[in-house]
N, C-alpha and C positions, 0 to 999 in steps of 0.2 A: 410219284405224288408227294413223297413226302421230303426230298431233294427241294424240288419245287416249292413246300408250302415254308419250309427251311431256308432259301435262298430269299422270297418273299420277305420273310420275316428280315433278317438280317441287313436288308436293303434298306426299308424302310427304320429300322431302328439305328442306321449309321445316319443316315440322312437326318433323325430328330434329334441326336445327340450333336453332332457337328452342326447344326441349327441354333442349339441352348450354347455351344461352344463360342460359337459367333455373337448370341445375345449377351452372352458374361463378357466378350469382348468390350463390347459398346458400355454394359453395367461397368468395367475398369475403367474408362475414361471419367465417367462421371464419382464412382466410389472406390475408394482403395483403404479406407480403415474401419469401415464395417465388419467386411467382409474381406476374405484372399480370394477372389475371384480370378485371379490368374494359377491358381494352382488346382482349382476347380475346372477350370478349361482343357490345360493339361493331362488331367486325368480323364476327360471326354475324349478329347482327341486319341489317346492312349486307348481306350476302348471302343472310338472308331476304328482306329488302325486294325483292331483285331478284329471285330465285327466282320473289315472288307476282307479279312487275311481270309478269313472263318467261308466270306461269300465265296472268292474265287476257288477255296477248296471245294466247296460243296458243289459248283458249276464245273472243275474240271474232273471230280469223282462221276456227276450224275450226266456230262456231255463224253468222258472219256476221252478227252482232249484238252492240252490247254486253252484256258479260256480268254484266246486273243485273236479269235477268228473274225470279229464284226467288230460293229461302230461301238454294240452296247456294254461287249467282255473291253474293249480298248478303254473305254469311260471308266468302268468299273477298274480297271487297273491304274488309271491315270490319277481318278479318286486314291488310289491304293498308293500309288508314288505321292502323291502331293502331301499324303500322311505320316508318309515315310523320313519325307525329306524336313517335315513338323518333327518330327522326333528328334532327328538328327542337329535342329533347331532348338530345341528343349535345352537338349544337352547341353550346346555351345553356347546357353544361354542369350539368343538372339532374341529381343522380342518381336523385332520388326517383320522378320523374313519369320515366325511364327504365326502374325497376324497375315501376313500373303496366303501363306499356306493354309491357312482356318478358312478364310473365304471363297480361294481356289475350291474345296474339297468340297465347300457345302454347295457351290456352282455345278460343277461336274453331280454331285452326286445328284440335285435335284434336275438333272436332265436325263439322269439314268433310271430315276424313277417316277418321272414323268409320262404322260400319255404320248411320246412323240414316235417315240422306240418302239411300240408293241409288237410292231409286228416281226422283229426280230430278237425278241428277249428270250424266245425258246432256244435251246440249242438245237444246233441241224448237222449232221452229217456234212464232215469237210471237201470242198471241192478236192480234187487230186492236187490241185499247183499246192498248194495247204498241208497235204498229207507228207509232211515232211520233218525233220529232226531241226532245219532251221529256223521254225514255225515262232520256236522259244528264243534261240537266240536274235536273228533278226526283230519280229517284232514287241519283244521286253524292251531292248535297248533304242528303239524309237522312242516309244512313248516314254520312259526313262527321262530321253534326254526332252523332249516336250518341256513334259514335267518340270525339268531343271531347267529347262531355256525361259519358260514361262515366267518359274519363278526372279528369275535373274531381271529376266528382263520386267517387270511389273517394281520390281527395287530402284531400274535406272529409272523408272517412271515418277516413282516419289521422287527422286532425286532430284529430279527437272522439275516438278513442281514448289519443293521446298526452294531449289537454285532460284526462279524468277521469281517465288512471292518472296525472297528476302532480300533481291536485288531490287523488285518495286516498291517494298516498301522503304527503303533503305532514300533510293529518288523520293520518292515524295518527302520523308519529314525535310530532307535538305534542302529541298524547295519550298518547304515551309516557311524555313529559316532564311530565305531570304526578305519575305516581306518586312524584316525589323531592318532597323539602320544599322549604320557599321557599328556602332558597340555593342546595341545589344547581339547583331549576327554574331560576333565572332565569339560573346558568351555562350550563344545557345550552339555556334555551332561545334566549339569545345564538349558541352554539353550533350551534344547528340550523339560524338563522335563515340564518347567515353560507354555511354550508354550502350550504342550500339558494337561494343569491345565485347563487351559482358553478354548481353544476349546471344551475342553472333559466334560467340564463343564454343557453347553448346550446339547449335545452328549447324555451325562446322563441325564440330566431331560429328554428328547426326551424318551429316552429308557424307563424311569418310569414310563411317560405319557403311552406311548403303552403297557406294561405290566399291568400297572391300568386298562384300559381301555378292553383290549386284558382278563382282567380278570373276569371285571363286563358283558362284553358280555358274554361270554363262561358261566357265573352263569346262567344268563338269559334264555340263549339256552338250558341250561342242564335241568330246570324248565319246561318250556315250553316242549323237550322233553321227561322226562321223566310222567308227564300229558298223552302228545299225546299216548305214549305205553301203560298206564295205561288204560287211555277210549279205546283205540284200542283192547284192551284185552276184557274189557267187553263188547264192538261190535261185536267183534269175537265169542264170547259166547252165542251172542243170535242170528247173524246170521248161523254161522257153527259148535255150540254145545261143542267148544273148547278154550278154553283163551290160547291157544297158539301154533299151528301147526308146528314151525320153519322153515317155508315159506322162502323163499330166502329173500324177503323183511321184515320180521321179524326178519333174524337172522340179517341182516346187520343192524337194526335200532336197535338191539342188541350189536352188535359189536360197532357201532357209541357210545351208552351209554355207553358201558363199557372203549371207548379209553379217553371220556371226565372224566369219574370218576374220572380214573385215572390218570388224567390232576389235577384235582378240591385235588384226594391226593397228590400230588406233592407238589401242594401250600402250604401244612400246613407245610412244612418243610422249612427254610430258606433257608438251604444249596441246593435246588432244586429249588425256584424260579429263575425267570429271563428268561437266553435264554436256560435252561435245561426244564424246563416246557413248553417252549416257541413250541419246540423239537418235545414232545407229542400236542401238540395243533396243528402244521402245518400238524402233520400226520393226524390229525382228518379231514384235511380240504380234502383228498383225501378220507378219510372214508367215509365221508357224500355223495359227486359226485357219491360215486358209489353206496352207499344206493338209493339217490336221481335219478340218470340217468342211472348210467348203470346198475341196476337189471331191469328198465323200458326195454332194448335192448333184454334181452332174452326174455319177454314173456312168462315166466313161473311159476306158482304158485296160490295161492288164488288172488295175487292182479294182474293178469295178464289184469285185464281192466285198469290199468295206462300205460300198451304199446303200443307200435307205431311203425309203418314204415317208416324209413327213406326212404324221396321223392324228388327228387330233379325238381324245375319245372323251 
């Protein structure tokens, strides 16, 4: 009971702190010499992180098992990485991949303590394929690399949307500048050009930044994933006599690897970098959701104990 009313508590107090963490986000955009509201964020996140450290202790002391058995301990861990990887963002002083990170957390978290999950929030007694020493390594290093693919890939996302609104707006003024005659065009479009030196300037590094970034994560996830299929293979081998079934959640954590590969060979080619790589990365980010959650919906296969019924209370 008192596991229980400890875990309660700590859910929802990461959930409200990473909420205000989000709202001083949006407060930064509009004020920044009031207030330091970024370093007020900061110290939120820094005390979600420990909040969920603090949850999944108190779940794997009062289940006696790591708590990575279901949909609801996987969320609560992924909340747990995506806070992680915020820190490690602090550090490196990124803001951008710390604003991903702040909105991931408060996503995940408000789905963990939401009505949807109830009826697997209790801890239960693990099936046998479960009772196992690989339990930890296998699936940390999935949802790890989730975490890190996610984040990676939601970077190449911006990147694509800063790339075409600064290529569209860029067409229009020049198209502007056509409606004058030839001298005034070719002042205004001196003019434009000069202008748009200076703006695109920062525009660019922005976009570097997140391709950089959007790059070193996706390595990390890929790492990390492709670990997690490797121990998963030889789990499967000693639990069900086969390294590889092509289980719906196998072929899709199959597919996820093979869309980032292909991601990771893009990069080697210059002519491919940027928002063409960028392209494959944003696909991944739907790859993953449905590795992640929606092969959990059907309820079918070997890993059919990560599903759930949607409950609404």
């Amino acid at each position: 009971m008192i596991f229980s009313t400890l875990e309660h508590i700590l859910t929802h107090i990461s959930f409200s702190i990473v909420s205000i963490v989000l709202t001083i986000r949006l407060i930064n955009l509009l004020i920044t010499e009031i207030i330091k509201p970024y370093d007020l964020a900061e110290k939120g996140v820094k005390t979600t992180f420990l909040c969920l450290t603090g949850l999944l202790v108190t779940r794997w002391i009062y289940s006696g098992h790591f708590p990575l058995s279901d949909l609801y301990e996987s969320v609560i861990f992924l909340s747990w990485s995506f806070s992680l990887i915020h820190i490690v963002a602090y550090f490196k002083k990124n803001k951008n991949l710390s604003t991903i990170t702040a909105s991931s957390t408060i996503f995940t978290q408000g789905f963990a303590t939401s009505g949807l999950l109830t009826q697997i929030k209790k801890p239960a007694i693990l099936v046998p394929a479960l009772q196992s020493e690989w339990l930890i390594m296998h699936v940390s290093m999935m949802i790890l690399s989730y975490a890190a693919l996610l984040c990676g890939s939601l970077l190449s996302a911006a990147l694509l949307v800063i790339t075409f609104r600064k290529k569209s707006n860029d067409l229009l003024r020049l198209m502007e500048s056509f409606s004058f005659d030839k001298i005034q065009y070719k002042n205004e479009r001196s003019n434009i050009f000069r202008n748009l030196s200076g703006k695109n300037y920062y525009k660019a590094l922005l976009i570097q930044q997140l391709d950089c970034w959007s790059y070193r994560m996706i390595s990390l996830g890929f790492l990390f994933l492709t670990i997690g299929i490797l121990s998963g293979a030889v789990w499967a081998n000693e639990a069900w006599g086969s390294y590889w079934s092509w289980d719906p959640k196998e072929t899709w954590a199959f597919i996820t690897w093979l869309i980032f590969a292909i991601y990771l060979h893009t990069r080697t080619n210059k002519n491919f970098q940027g928002a063409n790589s960028a392209i494959v990365a944003a696909l991944g980010f739907l790859i993953i959701w449905i590795c992640y959650f929606g092969v959990n919906l059907l309820g079918i296969g070997l890993h059919s104990y990560g599903s759930f019924t949607l409950t609404f209370s």
